[in-house]
C-alpha atoms as one frame of an Amber mdcrd trajectory, in Angstrom:
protein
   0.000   0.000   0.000   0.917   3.331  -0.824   1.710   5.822   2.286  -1.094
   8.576   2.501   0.098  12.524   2.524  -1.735  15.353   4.503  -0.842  19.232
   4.794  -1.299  20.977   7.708  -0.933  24.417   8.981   0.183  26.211  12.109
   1.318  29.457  13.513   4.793  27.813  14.399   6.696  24.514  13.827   7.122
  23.308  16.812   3.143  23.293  16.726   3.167  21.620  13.532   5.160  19.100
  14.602   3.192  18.596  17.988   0.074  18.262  16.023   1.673  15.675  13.670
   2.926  13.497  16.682  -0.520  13.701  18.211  -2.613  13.329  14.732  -0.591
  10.681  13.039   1.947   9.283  15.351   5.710   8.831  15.728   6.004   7.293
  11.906   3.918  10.443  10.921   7.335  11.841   8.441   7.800  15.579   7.307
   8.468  15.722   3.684   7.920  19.302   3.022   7.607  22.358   4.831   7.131
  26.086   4.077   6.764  29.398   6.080   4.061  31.203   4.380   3.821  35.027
   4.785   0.795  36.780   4.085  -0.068  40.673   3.815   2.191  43.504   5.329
   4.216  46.161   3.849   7.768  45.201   3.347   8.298  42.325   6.006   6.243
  44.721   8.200   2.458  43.822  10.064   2.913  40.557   7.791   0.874  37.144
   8.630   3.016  34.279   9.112   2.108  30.492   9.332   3.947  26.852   8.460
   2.510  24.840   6.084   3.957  21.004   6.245   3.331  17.949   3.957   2.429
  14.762   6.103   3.266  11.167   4.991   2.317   8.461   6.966   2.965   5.234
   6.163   0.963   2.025   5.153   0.618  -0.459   8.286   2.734  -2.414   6.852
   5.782  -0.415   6.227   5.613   0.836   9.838   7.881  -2.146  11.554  11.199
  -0.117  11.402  14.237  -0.770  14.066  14.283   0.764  17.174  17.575   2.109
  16.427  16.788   3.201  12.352  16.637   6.534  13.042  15.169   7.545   9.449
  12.193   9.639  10.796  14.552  11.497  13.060  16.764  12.125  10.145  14.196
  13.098   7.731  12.597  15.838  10.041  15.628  16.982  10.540  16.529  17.514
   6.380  13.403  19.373   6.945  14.865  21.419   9.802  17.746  22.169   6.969
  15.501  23.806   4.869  14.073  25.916   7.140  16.890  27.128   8.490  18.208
  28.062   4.579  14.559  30.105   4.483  15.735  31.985   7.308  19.110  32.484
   6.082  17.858  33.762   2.568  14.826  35.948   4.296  17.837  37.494   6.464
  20.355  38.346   2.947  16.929  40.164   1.470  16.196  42.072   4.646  20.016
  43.268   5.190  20.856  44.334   1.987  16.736  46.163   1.663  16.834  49.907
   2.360  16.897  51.410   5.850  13.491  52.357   7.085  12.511  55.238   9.530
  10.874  53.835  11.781  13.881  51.956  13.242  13.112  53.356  16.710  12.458
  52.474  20.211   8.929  52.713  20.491   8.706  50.949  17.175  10.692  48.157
  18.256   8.204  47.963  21.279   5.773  47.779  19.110   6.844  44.529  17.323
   7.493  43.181  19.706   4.326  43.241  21.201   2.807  41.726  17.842   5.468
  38.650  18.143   7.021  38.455  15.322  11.137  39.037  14.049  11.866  42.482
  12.632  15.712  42.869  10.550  18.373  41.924  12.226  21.049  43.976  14.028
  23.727  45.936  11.561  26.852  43.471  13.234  27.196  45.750  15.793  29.272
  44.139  19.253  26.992  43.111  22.076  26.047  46.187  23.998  27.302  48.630
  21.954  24.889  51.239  20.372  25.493  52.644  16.960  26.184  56.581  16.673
  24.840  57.735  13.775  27.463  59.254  10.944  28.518  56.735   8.292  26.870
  53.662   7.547  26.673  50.748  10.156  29.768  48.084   9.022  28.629  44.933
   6.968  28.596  41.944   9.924  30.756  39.392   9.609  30.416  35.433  10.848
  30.999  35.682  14.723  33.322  33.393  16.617  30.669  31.620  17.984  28.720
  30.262  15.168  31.656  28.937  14.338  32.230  26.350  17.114  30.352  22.996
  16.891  27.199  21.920  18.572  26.776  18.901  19.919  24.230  16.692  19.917
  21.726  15.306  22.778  23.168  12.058  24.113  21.567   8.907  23.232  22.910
   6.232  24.781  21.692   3.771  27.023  22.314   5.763  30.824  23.536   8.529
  29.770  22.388  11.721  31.605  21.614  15.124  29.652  20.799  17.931  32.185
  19.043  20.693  30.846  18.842  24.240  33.040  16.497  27.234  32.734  14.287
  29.168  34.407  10.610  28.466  34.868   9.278  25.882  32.406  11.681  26.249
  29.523  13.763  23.183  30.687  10.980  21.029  30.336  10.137  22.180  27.245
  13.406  21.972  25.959  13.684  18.058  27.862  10.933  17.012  25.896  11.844
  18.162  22.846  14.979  16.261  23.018  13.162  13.205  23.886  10.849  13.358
  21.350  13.975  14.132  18.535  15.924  11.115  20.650  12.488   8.917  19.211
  12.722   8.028  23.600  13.960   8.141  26.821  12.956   9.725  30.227  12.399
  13.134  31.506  12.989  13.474  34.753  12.584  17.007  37.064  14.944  18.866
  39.184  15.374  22.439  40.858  12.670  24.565  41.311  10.175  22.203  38.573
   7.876  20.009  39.921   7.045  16.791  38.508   6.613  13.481  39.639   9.949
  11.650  38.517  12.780  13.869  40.381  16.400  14.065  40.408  17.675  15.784
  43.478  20.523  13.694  44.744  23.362  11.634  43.650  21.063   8.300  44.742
  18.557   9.086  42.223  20.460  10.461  39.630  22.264   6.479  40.045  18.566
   5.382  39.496  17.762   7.147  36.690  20.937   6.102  35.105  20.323   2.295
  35.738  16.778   3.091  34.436  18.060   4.563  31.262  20.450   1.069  31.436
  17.947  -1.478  31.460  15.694   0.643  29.007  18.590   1.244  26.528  17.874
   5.189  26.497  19.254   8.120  27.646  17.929  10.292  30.755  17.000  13.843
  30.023  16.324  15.686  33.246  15.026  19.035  33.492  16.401  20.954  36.052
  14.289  24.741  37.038  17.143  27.308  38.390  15.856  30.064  40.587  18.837
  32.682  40.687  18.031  34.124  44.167  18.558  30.621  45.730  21.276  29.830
  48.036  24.392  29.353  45.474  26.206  26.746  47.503  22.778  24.551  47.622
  22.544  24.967  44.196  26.026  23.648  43.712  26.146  20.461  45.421  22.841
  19.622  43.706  24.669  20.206  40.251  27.610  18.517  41.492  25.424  15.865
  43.215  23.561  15.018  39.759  26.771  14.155  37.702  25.647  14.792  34.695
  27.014  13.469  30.813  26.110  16.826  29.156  24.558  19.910  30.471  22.452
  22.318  28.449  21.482  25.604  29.506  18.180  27.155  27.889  18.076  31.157
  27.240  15.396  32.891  25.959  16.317  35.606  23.625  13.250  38.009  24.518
  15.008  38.002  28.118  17.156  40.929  29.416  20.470  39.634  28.511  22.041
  41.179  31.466  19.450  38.815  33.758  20.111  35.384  31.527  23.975  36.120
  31.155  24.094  36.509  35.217  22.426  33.045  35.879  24.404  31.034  33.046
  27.678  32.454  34.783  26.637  30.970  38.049  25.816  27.829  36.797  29.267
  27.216  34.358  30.855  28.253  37.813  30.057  25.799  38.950  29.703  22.853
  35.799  31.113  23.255  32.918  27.875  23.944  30.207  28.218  22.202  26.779
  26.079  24.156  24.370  23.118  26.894  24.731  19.608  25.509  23.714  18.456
  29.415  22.546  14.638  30.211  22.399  12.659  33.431  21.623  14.105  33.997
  17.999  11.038  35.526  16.698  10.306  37.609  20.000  13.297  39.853  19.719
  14.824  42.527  17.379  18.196  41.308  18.975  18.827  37.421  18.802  22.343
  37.506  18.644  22.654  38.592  22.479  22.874  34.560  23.040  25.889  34.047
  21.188  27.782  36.519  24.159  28.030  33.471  26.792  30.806  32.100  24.178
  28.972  28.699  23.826  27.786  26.912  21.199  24.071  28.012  20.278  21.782
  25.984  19.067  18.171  27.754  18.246  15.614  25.659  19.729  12.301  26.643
  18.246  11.089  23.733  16.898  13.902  21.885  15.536  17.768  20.975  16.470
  20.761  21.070  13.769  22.182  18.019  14.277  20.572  14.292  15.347  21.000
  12.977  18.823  24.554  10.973  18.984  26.040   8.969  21.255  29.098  10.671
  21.119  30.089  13.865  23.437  31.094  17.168  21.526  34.384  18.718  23.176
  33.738  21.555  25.337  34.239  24.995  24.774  38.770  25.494  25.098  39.183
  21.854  24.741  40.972  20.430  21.908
C-alpha cells in the first residue's frame, strides 16, 4: 500500500510538529515544509504560518528498528531547509533599504505583535550605533563557528538541561521526542513526579536509562536568588554526561547572562539551547556566553549521537 500525505498548517513549527505526533503518530514523516507570509508592507504587520506535507505510512511499512533513526533524520533535512529560508529571508532584509521607523517605540511595538523584525547591523553586544557613516557589513561571529553537539543517546547517559521556569521542560521534551525516547525526569525549582535531586537518584535514573537502553533527560528549574552553595552540590550531586542551559532571547540579557555564569561556575555547560528567535529585534545577544548556540524553536541542527562534543577550550 501506498503511504497517505496530509498538509497541515500552524502558527509555528514546533506546533506543527506537535500536532503531527498527536494526529498521526511517531512514523507520521515531514516531507515538506514552508513558512508562508501573508499581507504587510515590506516584512512589516505581515501574517506568518507553516505549512507542512504529512506522509504516513501504510501499516505495513511501519515495523522499522528501534535504532533506524530515518524519521529522526528526515525531520531533521526538513529542519535544513528551514533554516536556509531563514538564512535567505535574512540576505533580502540586510541588503533592503533602511526604514525610519527603526526606533524604540517601534521596536516595542513589534514586539508586542510577536514576530522578528531585521536583524542587528553586526554591531558588538552592547554597543549602540552613533549615527554618521553607515553601520559596518557583519561578519560570521566566533561563535557560530564552534560545533554543537548533539543530545546524548545512549543507554544511561544523563543530559541535564537548566532554565528558568518551564523552559527546561520544554526543551527536555523536545529532546526526547527528537531522541524517538527516553525519560524526563525534574529537578530544581520544577515540579514533577519523577525527580532528580541527589546523587542516589540520579544512580537510578541512570540504571533506568540502562535497562531501558535510552538516555535520561532531566530538566532541572534554576531560581537565581537561591542559596548558590545549595545549588552547587545539587549540580555537582547530579553528575551529569552533558549539560544544556536554555536562554530565551526576549530576556534581558544582562538577567540570563548573570544566571548562566553561576551555573558554568560551577559545571562546565556544553552548548546553549536558545529560544525566543522571533520575539526579539536582537537574537544575537545569546551568542555573548561564548557557547555553542543551538536555536531551539522547533527543531535541532544536528541528530542525537552517542558521542560527546568537546567543550568549549578543549581540543
Amino acid at each position: 500500500m501506498e503511504p497517505t500525505r496530509f498538509l497541515l498548517k500552524g502558527p509555528t513549527m514546533r506546533e506543527v510538529q506537535e500536532r503531527v505526533l498527536l494526529v498521526h503518530g511517531r512514523h507520521a514523516v515531514i516531507i515538506a515544509a514552508e513558512r508562508v507570509t501573508v499581507g504587510g508592507i515590506r516584512g512589516f504587520f505581515a501574517r506568518q504560518h507553516y505549512e507542512v506535507t504529512v506522509e504516513v505510512p501504510a501499516p505495513e511499512s511501519q515495523r522499522r528498528s528501534a535504532h533506524s533513526g530515518l524519521d529522526l533524520n528526515k525531520r531533521l533535512g526538513i529542519a535544513a531547509l528551514l533554516d536556509d529560508a531563514d538564512d535567505a529571508e535574512y540576505e533580502i532584509a540586510r541588503t533592503a533599504p533602511q526604514l525610519s521607523t527603526a526606533s524604540d517605540g517601534f521596536a516595542a511595538l513589534m514586539d508586542e505583535l510577536t514576530f522578528a523584525t531585521t536583524l542587528p547591523s553586526g554591531l558588538p553586544a552592547g554597543a549602540g550605533y552613533e549615527g554618521g557613516g553607515a553601520p559596518s557589513t557583519p561578519g560570521p561571529s566566533r561563535v557560530s563557528t564552534l560545533a554543537v553537539p548533539a543530545p546524548l543517546t545512549r543507554p544511561g547517559d544523563l543530559v541535564l538541561i537548566l532554565g528558568l521556569g518551564e523552559d527546561p521542560v520544554t526543551i527536555a521534551r523536545l529532546m526526547q521526542r527528537l531522541a524517538g525516547g527516553g525519560d524526563v525526569f525534574t529537578s530544581g525549582t520544577v515540579v514533577g513526579p519523577d525527580r532528580v535531586d541527589d546523587r542516589r537518584s540520579a544512580r537510578a535514573a541512570r540504571a533506568r536509562g540502562v535497562e531501558k537502553g535510552c538516555s535520561a533527560f532531566i530538566a532541572f528549574g534554576i531560581d537565581p536568588a537561591s542559596d548558590a552553595e545549595a545549588r552547587a552540590a545539587d549540580l555537582e550531586a547530579i553528575g551529569a554526561d552533558q549539560i544544556w542551559v536554555v536562554v530565551d532571547a526576549g530576556r534581558k540579557s544582562e538577567d540570563s547572562t548573570r544566571w548562566v555564569n553561576m551555573v558554568n561556575e560551577v559545571v562546565p555547560i556544553d552548548a546553549v539551547a536558545a529560544i525566543g528567535r522571533h520575539f526579539t529585534t536582537s537574537p544575537t545577544s545569546v551568542e555573548s556566553f561564548g557557547l555553542p548556540v543551538e536555536w531551539m524553536d522547533g527543531r535541532v541542527a544536528a541528530p542525537p549521537s552517542g558521542r560527546r562534543a568537546a567543550r568549549p577550550g578543549q581540543a
